[in-house]
SEDO-990253 format. One record per residue (C-alpha): z, x, y. Coordinates in steps of 0.25 Angstrom, whole numbers, padded with zeros to 4 digits, always signed. Example, Ala and Ser with C-alpha at 12.3 -4.5 7.8 and 13.67 -1.06 7.14 Angstrom:
2
+0031+0049-0018
+0029+0055-0004
***
This chain:
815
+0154-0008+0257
+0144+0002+0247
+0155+0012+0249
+0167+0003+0245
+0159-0004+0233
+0154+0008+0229
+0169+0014+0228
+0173+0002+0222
+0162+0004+0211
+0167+0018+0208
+0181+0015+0207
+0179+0002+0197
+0170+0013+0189
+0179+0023+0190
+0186+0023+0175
+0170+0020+0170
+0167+0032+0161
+0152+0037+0163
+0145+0032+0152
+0135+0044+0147
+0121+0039+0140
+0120+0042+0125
+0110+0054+0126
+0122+0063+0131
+0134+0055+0126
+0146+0062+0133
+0162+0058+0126
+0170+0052+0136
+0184+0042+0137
+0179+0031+0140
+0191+0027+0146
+0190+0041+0155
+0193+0032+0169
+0207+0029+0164
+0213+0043+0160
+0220+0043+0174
+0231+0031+0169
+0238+0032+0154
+0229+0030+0141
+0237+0016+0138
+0235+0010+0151
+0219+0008+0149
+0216-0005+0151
+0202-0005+0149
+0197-0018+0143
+0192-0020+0129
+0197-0006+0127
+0207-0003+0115
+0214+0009+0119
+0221+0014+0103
+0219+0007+0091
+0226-0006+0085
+0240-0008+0081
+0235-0009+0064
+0228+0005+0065
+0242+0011+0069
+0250+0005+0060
+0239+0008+0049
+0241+0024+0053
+0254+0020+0052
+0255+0018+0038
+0244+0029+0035
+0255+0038+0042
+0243+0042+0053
+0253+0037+0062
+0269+0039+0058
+0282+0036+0066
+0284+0049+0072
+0271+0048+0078
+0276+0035+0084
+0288+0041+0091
+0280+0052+0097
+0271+0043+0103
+0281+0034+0110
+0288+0048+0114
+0276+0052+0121
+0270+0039+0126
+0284+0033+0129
+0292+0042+0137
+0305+0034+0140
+0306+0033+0123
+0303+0048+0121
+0318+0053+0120
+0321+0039+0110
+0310+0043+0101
+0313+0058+0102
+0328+0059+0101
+0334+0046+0095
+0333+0045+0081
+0337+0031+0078
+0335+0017+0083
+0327+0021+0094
+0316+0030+0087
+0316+0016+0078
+0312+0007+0089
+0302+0016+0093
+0295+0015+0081
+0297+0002+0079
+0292-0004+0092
+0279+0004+0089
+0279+0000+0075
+0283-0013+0074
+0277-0019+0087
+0263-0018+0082
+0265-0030+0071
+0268-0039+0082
+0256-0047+0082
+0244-0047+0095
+0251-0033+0100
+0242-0032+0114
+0230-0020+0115
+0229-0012+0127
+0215-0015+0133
+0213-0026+0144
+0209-0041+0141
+0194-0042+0138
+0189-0052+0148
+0180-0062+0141
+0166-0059+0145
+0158-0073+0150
+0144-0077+0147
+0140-0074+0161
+0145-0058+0159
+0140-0056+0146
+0127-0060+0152
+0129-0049+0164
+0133-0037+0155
+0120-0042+0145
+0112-0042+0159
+0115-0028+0165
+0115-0022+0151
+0100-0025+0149
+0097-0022+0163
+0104-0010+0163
+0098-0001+0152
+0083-0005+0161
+0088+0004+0171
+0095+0015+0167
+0086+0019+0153
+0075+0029+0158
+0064+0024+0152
+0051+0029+0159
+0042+0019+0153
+0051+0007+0155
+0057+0009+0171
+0065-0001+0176
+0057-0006+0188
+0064-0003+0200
+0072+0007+0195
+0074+0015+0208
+0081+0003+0218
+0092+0007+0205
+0099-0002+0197
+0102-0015+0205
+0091-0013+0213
+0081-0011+0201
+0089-0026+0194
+0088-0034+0208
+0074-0031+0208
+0069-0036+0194
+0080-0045+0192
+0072-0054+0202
+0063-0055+0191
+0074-0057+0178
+0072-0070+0172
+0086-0067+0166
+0093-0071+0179
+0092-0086+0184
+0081-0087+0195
+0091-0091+0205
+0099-0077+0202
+0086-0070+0205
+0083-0077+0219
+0098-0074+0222
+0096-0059+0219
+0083-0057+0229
+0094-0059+0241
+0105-0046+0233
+0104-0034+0241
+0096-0023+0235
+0109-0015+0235
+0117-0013+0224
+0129-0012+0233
+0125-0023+0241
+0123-0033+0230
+0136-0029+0224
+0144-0032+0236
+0137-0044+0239
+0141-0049+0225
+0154-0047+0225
+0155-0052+0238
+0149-0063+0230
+0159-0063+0218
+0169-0064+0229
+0176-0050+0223
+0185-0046+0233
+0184-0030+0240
+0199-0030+0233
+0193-0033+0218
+0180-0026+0221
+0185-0014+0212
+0191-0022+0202
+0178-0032+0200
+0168-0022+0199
+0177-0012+0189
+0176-0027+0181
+0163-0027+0181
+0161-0012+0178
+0168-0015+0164
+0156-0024+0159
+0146-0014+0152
+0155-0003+0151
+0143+0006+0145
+0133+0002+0155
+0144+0004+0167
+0146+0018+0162
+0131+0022+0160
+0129+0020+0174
+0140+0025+0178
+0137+0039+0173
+0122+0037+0175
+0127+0034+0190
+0133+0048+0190
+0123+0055+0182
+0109+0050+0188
+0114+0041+0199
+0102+0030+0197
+0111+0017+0194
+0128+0015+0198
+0139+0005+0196
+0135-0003+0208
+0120-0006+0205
+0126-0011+0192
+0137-0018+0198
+0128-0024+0208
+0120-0031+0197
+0132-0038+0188
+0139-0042+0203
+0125-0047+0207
+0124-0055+0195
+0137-0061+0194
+0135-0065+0211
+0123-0071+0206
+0125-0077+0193
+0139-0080+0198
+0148-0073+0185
+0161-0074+0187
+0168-0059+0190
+0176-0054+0176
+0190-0058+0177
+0197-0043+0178
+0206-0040+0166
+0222-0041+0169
+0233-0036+0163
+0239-0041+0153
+0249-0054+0157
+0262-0056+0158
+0263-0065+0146
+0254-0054+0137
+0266-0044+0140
+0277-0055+0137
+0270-0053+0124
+0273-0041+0122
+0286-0041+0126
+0288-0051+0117
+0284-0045+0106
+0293-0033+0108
+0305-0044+0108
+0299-0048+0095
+0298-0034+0091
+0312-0032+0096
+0319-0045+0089
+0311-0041+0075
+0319-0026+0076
+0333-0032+0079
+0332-0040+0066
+0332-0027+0059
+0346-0018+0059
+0339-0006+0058
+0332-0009+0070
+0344-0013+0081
+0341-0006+0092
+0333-0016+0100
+0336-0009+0114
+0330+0002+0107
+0319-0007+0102
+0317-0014+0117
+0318+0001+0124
+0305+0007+0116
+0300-0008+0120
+0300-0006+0136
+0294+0007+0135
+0284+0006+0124
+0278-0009+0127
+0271-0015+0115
+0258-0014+0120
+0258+0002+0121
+0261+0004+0106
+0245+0005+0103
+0245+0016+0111
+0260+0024+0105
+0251+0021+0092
+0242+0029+0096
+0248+0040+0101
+0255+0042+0089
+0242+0041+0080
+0239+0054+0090
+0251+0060+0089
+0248+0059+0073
+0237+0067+0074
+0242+0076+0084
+0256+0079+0076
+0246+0085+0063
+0237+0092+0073
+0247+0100+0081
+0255+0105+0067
+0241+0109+0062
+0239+0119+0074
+0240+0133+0070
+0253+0142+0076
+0249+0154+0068
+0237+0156+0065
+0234+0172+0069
+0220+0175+0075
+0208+0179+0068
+0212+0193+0062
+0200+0200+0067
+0187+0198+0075
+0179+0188+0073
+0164+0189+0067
+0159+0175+0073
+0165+0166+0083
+0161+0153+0084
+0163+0143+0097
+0159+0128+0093
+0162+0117+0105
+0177+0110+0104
+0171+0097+0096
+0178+0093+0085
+0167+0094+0074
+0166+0111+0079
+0182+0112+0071
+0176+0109+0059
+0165+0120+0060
+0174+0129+0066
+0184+0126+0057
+0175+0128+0046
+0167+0142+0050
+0181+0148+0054
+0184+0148+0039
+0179+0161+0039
+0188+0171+0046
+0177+0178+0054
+0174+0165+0062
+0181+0162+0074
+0179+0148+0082
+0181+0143+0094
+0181+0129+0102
+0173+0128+0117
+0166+0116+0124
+0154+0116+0118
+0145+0118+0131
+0151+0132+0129
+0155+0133+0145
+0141+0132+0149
+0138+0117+0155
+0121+0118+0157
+0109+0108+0158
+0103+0114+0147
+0086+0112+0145
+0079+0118+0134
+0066+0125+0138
+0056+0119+0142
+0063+0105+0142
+0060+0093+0150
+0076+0089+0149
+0090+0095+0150
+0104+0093+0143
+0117+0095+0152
+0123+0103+0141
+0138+0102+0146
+0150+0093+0147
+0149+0082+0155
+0161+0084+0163
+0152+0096+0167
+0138+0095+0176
+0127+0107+0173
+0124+0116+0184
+0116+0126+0176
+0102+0122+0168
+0098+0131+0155
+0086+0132+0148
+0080+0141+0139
+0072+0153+0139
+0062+0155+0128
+0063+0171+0122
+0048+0169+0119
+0039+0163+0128
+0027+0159+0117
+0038+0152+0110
+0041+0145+0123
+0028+0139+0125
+0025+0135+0111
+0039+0129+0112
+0036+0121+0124
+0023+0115+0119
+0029+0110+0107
+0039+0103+0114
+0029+0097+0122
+0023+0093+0112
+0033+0086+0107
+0037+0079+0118
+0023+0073+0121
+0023+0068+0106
+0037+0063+0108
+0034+0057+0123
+0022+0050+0118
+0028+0043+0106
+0038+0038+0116
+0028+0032+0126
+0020+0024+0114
+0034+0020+0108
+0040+0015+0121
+0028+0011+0130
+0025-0004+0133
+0011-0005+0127
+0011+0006+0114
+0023+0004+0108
+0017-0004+0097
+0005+0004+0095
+0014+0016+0093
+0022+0010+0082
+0010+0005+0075
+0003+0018+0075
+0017+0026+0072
+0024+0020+0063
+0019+0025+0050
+0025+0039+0057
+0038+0032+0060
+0040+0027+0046
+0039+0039+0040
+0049+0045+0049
+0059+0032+0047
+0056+0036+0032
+0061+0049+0033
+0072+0047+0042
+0078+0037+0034
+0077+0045+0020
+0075+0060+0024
+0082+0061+0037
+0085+0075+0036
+0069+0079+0032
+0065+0069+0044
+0073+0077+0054
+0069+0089+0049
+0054+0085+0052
+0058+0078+0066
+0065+0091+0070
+0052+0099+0066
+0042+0091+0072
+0051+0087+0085
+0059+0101+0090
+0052+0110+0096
+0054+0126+0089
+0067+0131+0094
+0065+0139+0106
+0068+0154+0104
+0075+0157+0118
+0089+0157+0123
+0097+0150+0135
+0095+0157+0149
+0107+0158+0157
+0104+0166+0168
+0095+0159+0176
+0108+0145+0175
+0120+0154+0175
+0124+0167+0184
+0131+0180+0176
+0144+0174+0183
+0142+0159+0177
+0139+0164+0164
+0151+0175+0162
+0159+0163+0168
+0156+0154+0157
+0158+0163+0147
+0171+0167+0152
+0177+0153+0152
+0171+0150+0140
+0177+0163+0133
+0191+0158+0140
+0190+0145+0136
+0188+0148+0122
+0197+0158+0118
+0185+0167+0114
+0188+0181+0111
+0186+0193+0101
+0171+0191+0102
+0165+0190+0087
+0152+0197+0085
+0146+0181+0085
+0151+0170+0094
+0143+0157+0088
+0144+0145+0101
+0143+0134+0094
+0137+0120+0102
+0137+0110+0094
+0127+0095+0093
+0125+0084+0084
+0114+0079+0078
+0111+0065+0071
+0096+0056+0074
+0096+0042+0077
+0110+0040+0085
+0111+0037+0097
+0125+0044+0099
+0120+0058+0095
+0124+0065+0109
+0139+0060+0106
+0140+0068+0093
+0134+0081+0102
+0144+0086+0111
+0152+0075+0117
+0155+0082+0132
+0140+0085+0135
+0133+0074+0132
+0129+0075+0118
+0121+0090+0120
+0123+0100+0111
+0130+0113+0114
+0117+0121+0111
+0112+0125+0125
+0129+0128+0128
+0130+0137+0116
+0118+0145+0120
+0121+0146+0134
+0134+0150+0132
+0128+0162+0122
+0118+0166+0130
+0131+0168+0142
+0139+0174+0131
+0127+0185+0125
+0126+0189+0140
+0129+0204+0141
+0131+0201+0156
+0142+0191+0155
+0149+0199+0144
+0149+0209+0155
+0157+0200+0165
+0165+0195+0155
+0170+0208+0151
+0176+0209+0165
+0182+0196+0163
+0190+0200+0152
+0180+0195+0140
+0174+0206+0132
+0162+0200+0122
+0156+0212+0115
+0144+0216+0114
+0144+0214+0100
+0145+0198+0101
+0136+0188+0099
+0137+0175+0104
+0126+0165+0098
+0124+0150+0100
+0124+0138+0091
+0124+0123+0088
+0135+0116+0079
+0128+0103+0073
+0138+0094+0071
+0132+0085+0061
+0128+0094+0052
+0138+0105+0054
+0129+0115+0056
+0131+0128+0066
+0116+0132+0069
+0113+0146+0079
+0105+0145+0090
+0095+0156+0096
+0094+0164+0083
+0084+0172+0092
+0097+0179+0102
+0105+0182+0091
+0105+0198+0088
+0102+0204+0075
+0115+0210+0075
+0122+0195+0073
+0112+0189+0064
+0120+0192+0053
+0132+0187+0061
+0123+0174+0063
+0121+0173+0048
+0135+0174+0045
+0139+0163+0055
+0129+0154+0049
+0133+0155+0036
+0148+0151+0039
+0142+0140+0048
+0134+0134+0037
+0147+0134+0028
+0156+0128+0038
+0147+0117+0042
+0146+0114+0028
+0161+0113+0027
+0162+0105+0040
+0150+0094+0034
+0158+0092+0022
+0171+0090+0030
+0163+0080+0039
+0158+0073+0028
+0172+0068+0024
+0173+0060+0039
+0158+0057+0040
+0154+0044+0036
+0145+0043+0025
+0146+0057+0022
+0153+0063+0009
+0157+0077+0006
+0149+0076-0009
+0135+0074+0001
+0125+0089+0003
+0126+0096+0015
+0113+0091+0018
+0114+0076+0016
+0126+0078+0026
+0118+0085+0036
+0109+0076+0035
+0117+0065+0044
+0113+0072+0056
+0096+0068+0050
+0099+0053+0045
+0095+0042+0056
+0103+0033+0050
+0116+0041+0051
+0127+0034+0060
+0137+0042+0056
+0130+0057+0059
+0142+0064+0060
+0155+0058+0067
+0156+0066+0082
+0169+0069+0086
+0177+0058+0079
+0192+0060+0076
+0193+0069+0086
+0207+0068+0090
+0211+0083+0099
+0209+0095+0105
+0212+0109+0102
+0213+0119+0114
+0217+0134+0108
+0215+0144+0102
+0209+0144+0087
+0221+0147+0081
+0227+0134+0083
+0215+0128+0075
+0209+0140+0065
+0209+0135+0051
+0215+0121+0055
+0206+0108+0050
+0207+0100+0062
+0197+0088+0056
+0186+0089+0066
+0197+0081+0076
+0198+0092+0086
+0193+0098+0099
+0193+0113+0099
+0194+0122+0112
+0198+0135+0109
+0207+0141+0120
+0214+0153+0121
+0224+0156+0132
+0225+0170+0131
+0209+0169+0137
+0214+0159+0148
+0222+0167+0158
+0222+0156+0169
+0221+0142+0159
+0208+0141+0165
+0200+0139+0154
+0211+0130+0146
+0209+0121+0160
+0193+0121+0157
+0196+0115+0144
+0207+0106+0146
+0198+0100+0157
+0186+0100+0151
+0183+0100+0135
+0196+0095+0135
+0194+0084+0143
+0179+0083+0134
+0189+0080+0121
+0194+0069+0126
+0182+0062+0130
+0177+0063+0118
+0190+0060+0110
+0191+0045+0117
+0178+0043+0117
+0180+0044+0103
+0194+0037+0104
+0188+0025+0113
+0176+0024+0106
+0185+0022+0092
+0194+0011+0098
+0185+0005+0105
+0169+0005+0099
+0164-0007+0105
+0169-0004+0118
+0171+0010+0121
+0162+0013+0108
+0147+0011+0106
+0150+0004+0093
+0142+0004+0081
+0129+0012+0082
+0121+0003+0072
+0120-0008+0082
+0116+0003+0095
+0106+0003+0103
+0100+0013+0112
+0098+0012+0127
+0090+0023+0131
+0097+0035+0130
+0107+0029+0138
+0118+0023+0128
+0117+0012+0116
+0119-0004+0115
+0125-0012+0103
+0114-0020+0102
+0105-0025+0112
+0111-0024+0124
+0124-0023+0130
+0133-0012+0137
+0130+0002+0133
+0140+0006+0123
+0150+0019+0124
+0157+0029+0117
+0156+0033+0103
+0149+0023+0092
+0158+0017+0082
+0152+0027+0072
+0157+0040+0081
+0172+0034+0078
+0171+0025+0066
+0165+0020+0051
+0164+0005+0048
+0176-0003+0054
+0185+0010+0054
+0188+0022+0064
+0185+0036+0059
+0189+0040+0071
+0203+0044+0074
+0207+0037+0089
+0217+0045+0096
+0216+0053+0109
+0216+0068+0111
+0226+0077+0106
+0222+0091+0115
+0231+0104+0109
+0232+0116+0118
+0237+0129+0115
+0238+0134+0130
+0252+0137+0139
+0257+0125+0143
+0259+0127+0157
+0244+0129+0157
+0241+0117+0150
+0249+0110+0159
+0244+0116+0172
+0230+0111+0169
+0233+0097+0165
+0241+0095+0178
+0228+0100+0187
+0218+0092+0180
+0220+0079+0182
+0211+0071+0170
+0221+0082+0161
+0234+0074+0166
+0226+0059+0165
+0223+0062+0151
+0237+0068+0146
+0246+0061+0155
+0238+0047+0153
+0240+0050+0137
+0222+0051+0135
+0226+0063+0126
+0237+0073+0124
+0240+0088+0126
+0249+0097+0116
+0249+0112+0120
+0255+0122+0115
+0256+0137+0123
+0255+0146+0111
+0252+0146+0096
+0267+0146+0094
+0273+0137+0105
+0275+0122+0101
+0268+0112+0106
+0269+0103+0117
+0264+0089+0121
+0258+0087+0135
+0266+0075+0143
+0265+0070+0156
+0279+0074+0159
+0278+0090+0152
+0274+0097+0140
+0284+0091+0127
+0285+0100+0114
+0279+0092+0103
+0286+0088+0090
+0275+0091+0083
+0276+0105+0072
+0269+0114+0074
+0261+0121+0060
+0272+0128+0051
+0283+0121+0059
+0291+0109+0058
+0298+0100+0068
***
């Protein structure tokens, strides 16, 4: 019986994201376990799946969205009305538009999320209970242990809830007989509940959609760490409702016979309101778009045209002309495929000696990175990924070394023992009595000279940077390491080496939010890029991998210098890292590269300041900069929000083109790409990455309160572990509404990925039809695919029944 439970527990789970704590924040769909059926089908409850009807007719009017858009989107959604809205100019075309158009100002038109369930006193009561009992066990507080932690979760509550006057005496008599087992006690209840092994499933994927946040936590700390499951947790709410007798949530059905009676009759209202018009006859007509394109799937025809808007002036934008650079370049700069990197890139490749190129920000080298002489580790890596090589540091003097160490210690004893006088049971008050005059002084000067306060917490809390360089000998063999440079030179399109290749990594940097880790790179859990970047240098300076490469067709001469570096996204600053390696014959190089750095992140903060709440272009350098210092800052910088597609090709299709910040770039040559191999690593992976992130961002938007965290001014930390609203409650995900929005209105622009290759098409097509998550995304209508095999070829739109030439021009051409 353990087994089948067990397999029934999984299978209720299985569309539950993994919900990652807040330290290392990674972007996912939230709705990830229903890619495998089509985008409009989703059903999950309380969830808003587009926009309303109001904020497309108000594009509408703007001219956001216009008529034509509307046609292409029922020819792609709809395929039975493709050929009327393609090749009949008449009657037909006019039905189309009016059934979309005029059928949203028929009153109470339906939503595409299940009924909410009304939620009795009795449940409330539960969700309240296992939300305060749930942050006891899984917060790894030395000092406060959950007693009993080891018997695990259920085993832990059924011991001390013996003694939890919460629950009436006779609950507490009646738990001393439950089996110590959480499997056990969960089959005994809903043997109890009288659940049925034919509704088993059903019942507990019910249960498992009250406290989403905490159901995910566990999940992914069940996977990660393996000290808590699904079936302690379930054991408990079954228990309780056995127990205390709660009825079982009534499941949510869909919807009656007599909702879609409804809608067909407004569609007769619809259809009785264009016969009165004799411009407007052709009622079959009318009735045909009617039985193909039901009312209640016009939100989502809405939206695809609000897509198709953006994607109609994208693609025209894209170059079909633009020559290569005319001569070698002096400095090549590779920055992670993150949005905010085409601004920089954008803005340094003003100068005609810079060339720039897009790559996943862990640069092909997926480590557990430790600083030396740390007591932790990061996994510096996406998380699709897991590390099987450990990195650290090797100091280049060894006096150096020590003195470094003991500062650190010394800090850490400082800062350890502040932490156990503020948070023991017997000292706290003691400690703020005798500290708070210190604490006052520093709430002064954070509150009115941020950026001086940072500048003395930086001095007085960082240890002196460590003048050594990243080993890679002892994690990676010669093989290993030419291999990722290889791939990574294919996958990018790197060629004619420059005399300086700057790799780029890139991190945020804000105080007092809890969110930070999702404004640092949203695939591997809010790390920066920095151990990446110098790995992948280290691997690159390398005289023997050069060597092996040389065999492999790549030659990188001697003369070429690759060097590492951190992008600070906040305040648009490009800083190099181990200034120690660098030769004397590139300083000058180096001193260039800074200096055209230092003007492009100028132009890029005055760019941002335009979008950035609060901000205003007429405000110093400094005072914007200054964002990343103030405590008081919700809005630091705004993350990836508006990012809308994803760009795989070659520079050209992009140099010199102002894509707003809204776009993933992966460079990608296929000249360098004999066998697809490398355009198959990055479909499958950073694209894949993208999407996460862009509905996280879309879901977050539509939904904040559900799918969101909500407003940050209201959060409340849990550890390190996620944030309340409040006091208690579920664990709140996604994004908070100040990643997506300002006040009551959305900065962010909700629409789904739009990904653009420039790759054969055959190819393309090859790899989507092996990799099944590829054919649940486009074929379920997640996000869309236009490709194109050559700078001059036209474009084509990926369907699930074959590639279609799209209508939209292409630059310097018209339809």
């Amino acid at each position: 019986m353990s087994l089948i439970l067990r397999a029934h527990i999984a299978s209720a789970a299985h569309n539950i994201m993994p919900g990652w704590p807040i330290q290392s924040f990674i972007a996912v769909n939230p709705l990830a376990g229903h890619e495998p059926i089509s985008f409009h089908s989703v059903t999950e409850r309380n969830v808003a799946l587009t926009r309303e009807h109001r904020a497309y007719l108000a594009d509408l009017r703007e001219g956001r969205i216009t008529e034509a858009d509307l046609e292409q989107a029922i020819s792609e959604r709809i395929p039975e009305l493709a050929r009327a809205t393609i090749s009949v100019i008449g009657q037909e075309v006019a039905a189309v538009r009016i059934a979309v158009l005029d059928m949203t100002s028929v009153q109470g038109s339906p939503t595409r999320t299940a009924a909410p369930v009304p939620a009795s006193r009795s449940m409330l009561w539960l969700d309240e209970y296992l939300a305060a009992w749930l942050p006891s066990y899984v917060t790894l507080d030395p000092l406060w242990p959950m007693p009993h932690k080891q018997k695990g979760l259920f085993g832990a509550w059924r011991w001390l809830a013996n003694q939890d006057t919460s629950l009436p005496r006779a609950v507490r008599r009646a738990l001393r007989d439950v089996s110590v087992s959480a499997d056990a006690a969960l089959a005994w209840a809903l043997e109890r509940l009288a659940v049925t092994p034919e509704l088993i499933r059903s019942t507990l994927a019910q249960e498992l959609e009250h406290l989403p946040g905490w159901v995910g936590y566990i999940k992914w700390r069940a996977e990660k760490y393996g000290d808590i499951d699904l079936t302690s947790y379930l054991a408990i709410r079954f228990v309780l409702r056995a127990l205390l007798t709660i009825p079982l949530t009534p499941s949510p059905i869909p919807p009656l016979a007599d909702e879609r009676a409804l809608l067909w009759q407004r569609a007769e209202h619809l259809t009785a309101r264009l016969s009165e018009h004799p411009a407007r006859q052709d009622v079959a007509a009318v009735a045909r778009v009617l039985a193909h394109h039901r009312p209640d799937e016009h939100r989502f025809t809405w939206q695809k045209a609000y897509e198709l808007n953006y994607r109609s002036s994208l693609l025209p934008s894209l170059s079909s002309t633009t020559p290569p650079m005319k001569a070698r370049p002096q400095l090549q700069v590779v920055m992670c495929i993150d949005p905010r990197s085409e601004g920089m890139r954008r803005h340094l490749e003003a100068s005609e000696a810079v060339e720039t190129f897009g790559f996943a920000g862990f640069f092909g080298v997926p480590v557990r990175f430790a600083r030396y002489g740390a007591r932790g580790s990061i996994d510096s890596l996406p998380a699709l990924l897991t590390p099987r090589h450990s990195l650290t540091e090797r100091p280049a003097l060894p006096l150096q070394a020590e003195e470094h160490l003991a500062r650190g210690r010394a800090r850490d004893a400082v800062r350890q023992a502040a932490h156990i006088a503020d948070t023991s049971t017997g000292t706290p008050f003691a400690f703020a009595e005798t500290t708070g005059w210190f604490y006052g002084a520093t709430s002064f000067l954070r509150t009115f000279t941020p950026t001086l306060y940072q500048r003395l917490r930086r001095a007085l809390a960082r240890p002196d940077p460590l003048h050594g360089s990243v080993t890679m000998g002892e994690a990676f063999t010669l093989e290993e390491r030419a291999g990722i440079a290889e791939t990574a030179v294919r996958m990018m399109g790197l060629s004619d080496f420059a005399p300086l290749v700057v790799l780029a990594g890139h991190f945020s940097e804000s105080v007092n939010n809890l969110y930070q880790s999702a404004l640092d790179c949203g695939a591997c859990g809010g790390n920066p890029g920095t151990a990446n970047a110098r790995a992948a240098t280290a691997i690159f300076n390398d005289s023997a991998v050069r060597a092996m490469l040389l065999l492999r067709g790549i030659d990188i001469p001697d003369g070429t210098v690759f060097v590492a570096a951190d992008h600070n996204t906040t305040r648009d600053t490009i800083t190099v890292l181990d200034r120690h390696l660098i030769p004397d014959s590139h300083r000058s190089l180096i001193s260039d590269f800074e200096g055209l750095q230092r003007a492009a992140g100028k132009k890029l903060l005055y760019e941002r300041a335009a979008d950035l709440p609060g901000a205003t272009k007429r405000q110093s350098v400094p005072r914007l900069r200054a964002r990343a210092d103030d405590w008081a800052e919700v809005y630091p910088e705004l993350g990836l929000a508006g990012n809308a597609a994803m760009i795989i090709g070659p520079r050209t299709l992009t140099r010199g083109v102002d894509l707003s910040r809204r776009v993933f770039l992966h460079s990608y040559d296929t000249a360098l790409d004999r066998d697809g191999t490398a355009l198959e690593t990055i479909m499958t992976a950073p694209l894949v990455v993208a999407q996460w992130i862009n509905h996280q961002y879309y879901f977050s938007a539509l939904n904040p309160d559900t799918l969101g965290a909500g407003t940050k001014t209201i959060h409340n930390a849990v550890g390190t572990i996620g944030v309340l609203a409040g006091h208690g409650g579920d664990l709140r995900r996604g994004l908070p509404w100040q990643s997506v929005g300002l006040g009551t209105k959305l900065f962010h622009e909700p629409m789904r990925l739009t990904v653009i290759i420039q790759a054969p098409l055959d190819r393309v097509g090859d790899i989507i039809s092996r990799n099944q998550a590829l054919r649940h995304l486009l074929d379920n209508d997640w996000i869309t695919l236009t490709a194109r095999a050559h700078t001059h070829a036209p474009w084509h739109r990926y369907t699930s029944y074959g590639w279609q030439t799209t209508t939209a021009p292409m630059k310097g051409q018209s339809t």
